[in-house]
C-alpha positions as CSV (number, residue, x, y, z in Angstrom):
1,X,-41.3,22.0,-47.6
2,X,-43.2,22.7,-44.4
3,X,-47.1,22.0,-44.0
4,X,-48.3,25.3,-41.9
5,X,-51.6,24.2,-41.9
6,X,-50.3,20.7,-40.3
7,X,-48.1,22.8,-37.7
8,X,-50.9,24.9,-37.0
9,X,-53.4,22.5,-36.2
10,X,-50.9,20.9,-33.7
11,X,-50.1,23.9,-32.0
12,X,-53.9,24.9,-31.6
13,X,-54.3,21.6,-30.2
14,X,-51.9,21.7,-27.5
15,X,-53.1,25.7,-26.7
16,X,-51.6,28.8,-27.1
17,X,-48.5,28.5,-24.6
18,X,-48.1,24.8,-24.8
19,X,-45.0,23.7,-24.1
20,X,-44.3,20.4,-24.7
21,X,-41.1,20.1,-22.8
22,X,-42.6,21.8,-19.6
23,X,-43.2,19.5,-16.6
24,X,-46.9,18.2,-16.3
25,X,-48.9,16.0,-14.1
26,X,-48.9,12.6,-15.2
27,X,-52.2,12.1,-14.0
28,X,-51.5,8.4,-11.8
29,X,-53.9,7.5,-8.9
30,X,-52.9,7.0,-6.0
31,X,-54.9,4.5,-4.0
32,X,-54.3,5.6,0.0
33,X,-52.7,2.0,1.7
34,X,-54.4,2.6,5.4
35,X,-50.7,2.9,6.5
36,X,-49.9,6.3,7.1
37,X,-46.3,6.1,6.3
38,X,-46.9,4.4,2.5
39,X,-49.5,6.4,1.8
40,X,-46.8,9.7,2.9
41,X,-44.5,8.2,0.8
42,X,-46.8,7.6,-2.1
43,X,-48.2,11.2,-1.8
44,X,-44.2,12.3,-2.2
45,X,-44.4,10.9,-5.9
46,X,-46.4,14.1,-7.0
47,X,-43.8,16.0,-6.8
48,X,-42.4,14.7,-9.6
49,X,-44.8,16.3,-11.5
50,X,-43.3,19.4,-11.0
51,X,-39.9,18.9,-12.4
52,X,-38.1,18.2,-15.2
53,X,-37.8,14.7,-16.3
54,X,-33.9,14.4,-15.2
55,X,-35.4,15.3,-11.4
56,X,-37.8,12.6,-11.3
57,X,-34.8,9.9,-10.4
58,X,-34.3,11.8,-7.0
59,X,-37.9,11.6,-5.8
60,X,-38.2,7.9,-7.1
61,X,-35.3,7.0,-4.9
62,X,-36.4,8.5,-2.1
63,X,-39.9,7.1,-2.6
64,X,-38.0,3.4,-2.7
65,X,-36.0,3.7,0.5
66,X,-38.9,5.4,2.5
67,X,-40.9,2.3,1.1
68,X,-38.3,-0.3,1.9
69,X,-37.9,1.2,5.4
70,X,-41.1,0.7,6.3
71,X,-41.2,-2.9,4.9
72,X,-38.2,-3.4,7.6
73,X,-40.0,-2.0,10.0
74,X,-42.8,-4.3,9.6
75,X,-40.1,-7.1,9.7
76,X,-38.8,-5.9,12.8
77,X,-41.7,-5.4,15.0
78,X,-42.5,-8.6,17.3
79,X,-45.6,-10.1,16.2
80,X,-47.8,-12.6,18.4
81,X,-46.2,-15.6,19.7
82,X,-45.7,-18.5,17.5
83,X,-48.1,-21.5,18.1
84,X,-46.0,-24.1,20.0
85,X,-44.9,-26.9,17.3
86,X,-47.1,-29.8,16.4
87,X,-45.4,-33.5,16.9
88,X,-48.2,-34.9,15.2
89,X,-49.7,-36.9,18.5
90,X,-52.8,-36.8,20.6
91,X,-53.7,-36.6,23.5
C-alpha cells in the first residue's frame, strides 16, 4: 500500500523537477590560501559539482597531484642559509 499523501509532500518539497540523482553543488567553502597555485587548485574542486558522482574521482585526483606538486615545489626552492652550527662555546 502506497501513502500518496506521504510521496506528495516529498516531492513538493524537493520542487517540481527535482531530481534527486542530478548533480548539485555541495555547497563547501573554500577559504583562498594567499598562494595562487592552491587556491587554483582548490577552485578546480567545483567542478565536481557539475557531474555525476562516478566523475568526481577524476577531479579529486587531479586536485591531489596539483596540491602535492606544489608542496614539492616548496621543498625544492632554496631557502635562506642555514645559521652556522652552535658548539656550545663563547667567545
Amino acid at each position: 500500500m502506497h501513502d500518496s499523501a506521504s510521496e506528495h509532500s516529498t516531492a513538493a518539497a524537493d520542487g517540481p523537477g527535482a531530481d534527486p540523482a542530478a548533480p548539485a553543488p555541495l555547497g563547501v567553502d573554500r577559504t583562498p590560501t594567499g598562494n595562487a597555485e592552491v587556491d587554483a587548485r582548490l577552485e578546480r574542486l567545483a567542478d565536481a559539482d557539475h557531474l555525476a558522482t562516478d566523475g568526481h574521482v577524476e577531479v579529486y585526483e587531479d586536485v591531489h597531484r596539483g596540491l602535492r606538486d606544489a608542496l614539492t615545489a616548496l621543498d625544492a626552492r632554496p631557502g635562506p642559509p642555514a645559521p652556522p652550527p652552535s658548539h656550545g662555546t663563547r667567545s
